[in-house]
Every structure is written in C-alpha cells, then in structure tokens.
N, C-alpha and C positions, 0 to 999 in steps of 0.2 A: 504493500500500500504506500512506499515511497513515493510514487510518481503521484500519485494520488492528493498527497500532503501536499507536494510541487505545486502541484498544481494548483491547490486550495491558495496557496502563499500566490499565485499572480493573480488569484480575482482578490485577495485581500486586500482592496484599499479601503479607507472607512467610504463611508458617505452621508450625506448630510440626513438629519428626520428631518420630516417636516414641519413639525412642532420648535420653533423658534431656535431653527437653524443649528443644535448642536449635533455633533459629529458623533456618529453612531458606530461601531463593530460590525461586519458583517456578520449575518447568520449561517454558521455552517450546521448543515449538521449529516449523519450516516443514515444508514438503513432503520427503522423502530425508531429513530431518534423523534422528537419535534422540534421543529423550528423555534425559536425563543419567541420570536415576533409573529408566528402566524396563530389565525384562529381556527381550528376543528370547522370544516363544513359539519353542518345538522345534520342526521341522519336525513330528515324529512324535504332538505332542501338538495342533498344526491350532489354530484360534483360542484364547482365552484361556477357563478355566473362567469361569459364574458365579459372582459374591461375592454369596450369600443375605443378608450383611451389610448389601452396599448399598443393598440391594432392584434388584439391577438383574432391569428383565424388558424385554428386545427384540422389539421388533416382528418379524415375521415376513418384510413384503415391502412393497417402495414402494407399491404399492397402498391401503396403509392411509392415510398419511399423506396424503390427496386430502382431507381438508377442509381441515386445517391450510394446508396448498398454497393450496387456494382463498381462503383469506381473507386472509395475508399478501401474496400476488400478488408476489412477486419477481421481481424482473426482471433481465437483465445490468447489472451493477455499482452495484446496491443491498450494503448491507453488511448482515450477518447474521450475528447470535449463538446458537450452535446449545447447547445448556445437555444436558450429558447423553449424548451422541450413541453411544454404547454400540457395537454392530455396525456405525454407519454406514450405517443404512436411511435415516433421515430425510435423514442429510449428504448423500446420493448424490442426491436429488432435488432437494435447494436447491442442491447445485453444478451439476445438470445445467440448473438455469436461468441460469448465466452467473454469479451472484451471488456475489460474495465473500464466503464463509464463516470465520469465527473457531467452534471449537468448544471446549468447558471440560470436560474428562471429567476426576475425581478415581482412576480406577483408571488408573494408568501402561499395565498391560499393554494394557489397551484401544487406550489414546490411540494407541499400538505400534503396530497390528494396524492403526490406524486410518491409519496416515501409508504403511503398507506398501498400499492399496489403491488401484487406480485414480480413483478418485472422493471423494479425500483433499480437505481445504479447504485454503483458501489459508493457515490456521494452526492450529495447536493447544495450548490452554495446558493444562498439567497440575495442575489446581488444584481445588480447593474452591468448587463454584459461591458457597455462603454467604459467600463472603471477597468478591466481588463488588463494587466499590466502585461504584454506579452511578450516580453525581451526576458520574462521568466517565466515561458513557457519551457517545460521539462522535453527534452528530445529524445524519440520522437513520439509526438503526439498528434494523433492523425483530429480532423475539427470539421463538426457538421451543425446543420441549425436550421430551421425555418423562421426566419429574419423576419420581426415586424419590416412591415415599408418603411413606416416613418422614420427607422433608421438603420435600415442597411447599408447602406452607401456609403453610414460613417464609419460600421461594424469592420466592412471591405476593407476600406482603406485603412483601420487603425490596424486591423489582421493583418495587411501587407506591410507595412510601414516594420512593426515591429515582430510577428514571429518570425524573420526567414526561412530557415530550411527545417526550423524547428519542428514546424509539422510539414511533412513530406506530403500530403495530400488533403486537400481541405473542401468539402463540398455545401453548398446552401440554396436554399430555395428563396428565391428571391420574385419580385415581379418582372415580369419578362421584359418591360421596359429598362429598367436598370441593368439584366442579361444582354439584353442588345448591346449595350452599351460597354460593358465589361469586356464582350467579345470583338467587339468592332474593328476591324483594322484600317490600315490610311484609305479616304475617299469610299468607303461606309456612312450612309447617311446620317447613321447611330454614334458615328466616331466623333469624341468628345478628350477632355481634361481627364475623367474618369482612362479611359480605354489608355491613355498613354502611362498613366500613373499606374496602373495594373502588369501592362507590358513591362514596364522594368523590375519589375518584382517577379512576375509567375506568368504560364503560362494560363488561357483562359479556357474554358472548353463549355461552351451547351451541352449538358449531359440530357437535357427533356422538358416538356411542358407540362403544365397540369391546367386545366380548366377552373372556373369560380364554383362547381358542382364536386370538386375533389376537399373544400374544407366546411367548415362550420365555425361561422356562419359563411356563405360564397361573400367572396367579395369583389367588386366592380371591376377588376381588371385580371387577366390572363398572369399565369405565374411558372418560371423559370427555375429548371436545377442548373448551376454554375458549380466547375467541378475548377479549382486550384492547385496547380502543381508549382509551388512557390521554387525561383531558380537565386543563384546570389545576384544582387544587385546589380545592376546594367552600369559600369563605368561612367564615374561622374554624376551617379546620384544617389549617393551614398547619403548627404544631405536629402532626407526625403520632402521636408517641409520647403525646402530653399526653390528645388527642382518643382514642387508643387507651383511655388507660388511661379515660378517661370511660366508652366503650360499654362496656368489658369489666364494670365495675363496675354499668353497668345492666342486664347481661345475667348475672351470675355469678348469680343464681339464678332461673333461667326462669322457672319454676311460681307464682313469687310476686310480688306487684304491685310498682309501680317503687319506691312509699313502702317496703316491708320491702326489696326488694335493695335500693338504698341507704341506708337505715339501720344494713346489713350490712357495707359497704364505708366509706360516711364518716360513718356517727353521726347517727343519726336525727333534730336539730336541722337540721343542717346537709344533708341529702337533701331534707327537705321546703321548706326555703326554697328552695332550687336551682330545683325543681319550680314553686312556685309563681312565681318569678323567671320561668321562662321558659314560664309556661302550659300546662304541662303537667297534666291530670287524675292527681293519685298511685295510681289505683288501676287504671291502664293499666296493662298489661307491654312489656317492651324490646321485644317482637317486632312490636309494636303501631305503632312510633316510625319516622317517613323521617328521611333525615339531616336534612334541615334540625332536623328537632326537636330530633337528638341535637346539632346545632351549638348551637342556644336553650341545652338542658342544658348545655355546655358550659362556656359564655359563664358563664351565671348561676352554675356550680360554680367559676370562677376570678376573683370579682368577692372584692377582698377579704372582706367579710361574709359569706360562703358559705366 
C-alpha cells in the first residue's frame, strides 16, 4: 500500500471550508472507513442526489467504459488514479482487474456511497481533483476519470504540465468538443492553444464516443474518450506556463495573421522581430504553426531584444 500513501501525499493539499474561509485537512479515508466530513445517505433517500453544480453526469453501466479499459490495460497490482468516480461505474471495473485503485471525488456524499459498495478501491481521498499536486505522483501510475466539463480543460492541462512520464498512460472522458481539440493537428479547424500545449507533452488519441443517452442525467452535448500517452517535454518548453503564455498570445485572435495577434499581445515592434527571429512568415495564423515552430516563436520572444 506504498504507492497508495504516495499517492494520498499528492492530493494532500489542505483547502479552504467554506464556513469563513479556514483551511481545512483533506479527508482520506480506506475501505469501512467514513469520511470525517460526509453524511450517511438515508436509507429511504437510496444513493446520493445529483449536484447540477458539479456537472456531475454518471455513466450508466460498465459496459461503457471498454475503451478507456482497453487502452490503459491494467492489470493486478498496477496503481490507478481514478479522478471523479461518481456512482463507481468506472471504479468497479478497474478494481475488478486486481488493480489498486486510489479514487479523488470532491462530493463527500459520493465518496460515502462509494466506500459502502462492494467494489470500493483500495482508497478514497475526498478532495479537489484541481488541488492535485502531480510532480508527486508515484511512478508509474496509470490515470483515468470522467471529467466534469466545467473543468477538464484545467484537469488536462495541470495533468500534463506536471505528471510526465509519471503515469505512462492516462485516459478520460471528456466532451467531444474539448476531444476535438486535444487531438487537433496544424490546419484542423479544432486546432487551438489547447492542441499545441498537449503536443508537447503527450501524444493524443480519440479512443471513442459516447452519446447524452450513455449517463445520468444525459447531458446537452456528445462526449469523448481521450487516451494520453505522456512523452518528455518537446525542447524548449520545459517552462510550461512561459511556453503557454507564448501560444495563447498567438492564438488570442484567430481570424487574424500572427503579425496583428501579436502586435495585440506584445506590441507590434517587438511581435514582428520575434517572427522574423524565428522564420516565421507574419502573415501565417496560429493554427497554421506545429510546435516546433511555436518552440522557434518562443525562443526568439524570450531573447532579450524581443
């Protein structure tokens, strides 16, 4: 149960209650354990309601989760961070492969409901996936989830920024629009900020779709498996947040060539040297550009004279 502890130690950051603002302990707790802070659903009231807040929407039935399955490949006593695990559809299947399962759900009642079931993991932290420290993720630890929308996007990115190679494979269900986008490559209509910041980190892969008739409750939009094979860092952006603010700055206005968005962002002297620094045509767009080129951009935007 080492890796296990490990792991408990990177979702342990405190977080704030909401009752005037003091800094609280996470809640861990095991198998039989209870939560400190959660309360027993009623018998008479049966699982816990949805929080529409959360966006939480639950799969349906193990059945779904067969691609995500398929591409992580777990096996007995692989370690496994389950992001999200809501009803315990997905948990039930990564424990039924032997696998040691740590799962991170921010709604206490859940986590509840989740430790009272036969197919409970071997932990559960009651926490804030976003608090996440992952540069002390234990390696290797393979990482799955079904991501509220409201914030996968920052989930992705802080997963690549800080686990590397820490987990060898990492798969999530995401909405298919945010997929698009993950997977996008140059001159993709979906190709974004996102899609370049991905690229230097990991490879991206559409592992399948699922319909708004695959959770409960369905919700308004189509939804994506994205399967992450995290690689080392693309030269030169090692600096993840520096490199971010780079692409975001050549992508803050699509529709317009790289010379006016950056002009936009750092002042039209200093955009066109950059450009010219690192051989770029300025009358290209962001969406036009493979990472290496935005590494060129990079490089020539952090040279003193630029």
């Amino acid at each position: 149960m080492k890796g296990i502890r490990r792991i408990r130690a990177a979702c342990d950051r405190p977080r704030r209650t909401a009752a005037a603002g003091r800094r609280a302990p996470l809640c861990h707790y095991g198998p039989g354990e209870t939560p400190l802070r959660a309360t027993p659903p009623s018998r008479k009231a049966g699982r816990p309601a949805l929080d529409k807040r959360l966006g939480q929407h639950h799969l349906l039935h193990g059945g779904l989760c067969r691609p995500l399955l398929e591409f992580l490949l777990p096996v007995a006593g692989d370690r496994v961070l389950e992001i999200g695990p809501g009803g315990g559809v997905l948990t039930a299947e990564l424990v039924a492969t032997g696998a040691r399962v740590l799962t991170v759900e921010l709604d206490a009642r859940w986590a509840f409901a989740l430790a009272a079931t036969p197919s409970r993991p071997a932990a559960i932290a009651v926490a804030d996936a976003l608090d996440i420290v992952w540069e002390r993720l234990p390696a290797p630890t393979l990482v799955a989830g079904n991501l509220p929308y409201g914030v996968g996007t920052a989930l992705v990115e802080r997963f690549l920024r800080g686990a590397g190679e820490r987990a060898p494979r990492a798969a999530f269900l995401l909405q298919s629009e945010v997929v698009d986008r993950l997977v996008a490559e140059p001159g993709d209509g979906a190709y974004g900020s996102l899609s370049v910041l991905v690229a230097a980190r990991a490879r991206a892969l559409r592992l399948g779709r699922l319909g708004p008739a695959a959770f409960r409750p369905r919700p308004k939009v189509e939804s994506s498996y994205v399967g992450l094979i995290p690689h080392p860092p693309v030269a030169g952006t090692e600096d993840f947040a520096a490199f971010a603010a780079t692409v975001r700055a050549a992508f803050a206005q699509r529709r317009k060539t790289l010379r006016n968005s950056l002009a936009s962002a750092w002042g039209r002297e200093r955009g066109e040297r950059a450009l010219a620094a690192a051989g770029i045509p300025p009358e290209l767009r962001a969406e036009r550009l493979g990472v290496e080129q935005f590494v060129a951009l990079h490089r020539a935007a952090t040279v003193p004279e630029c």
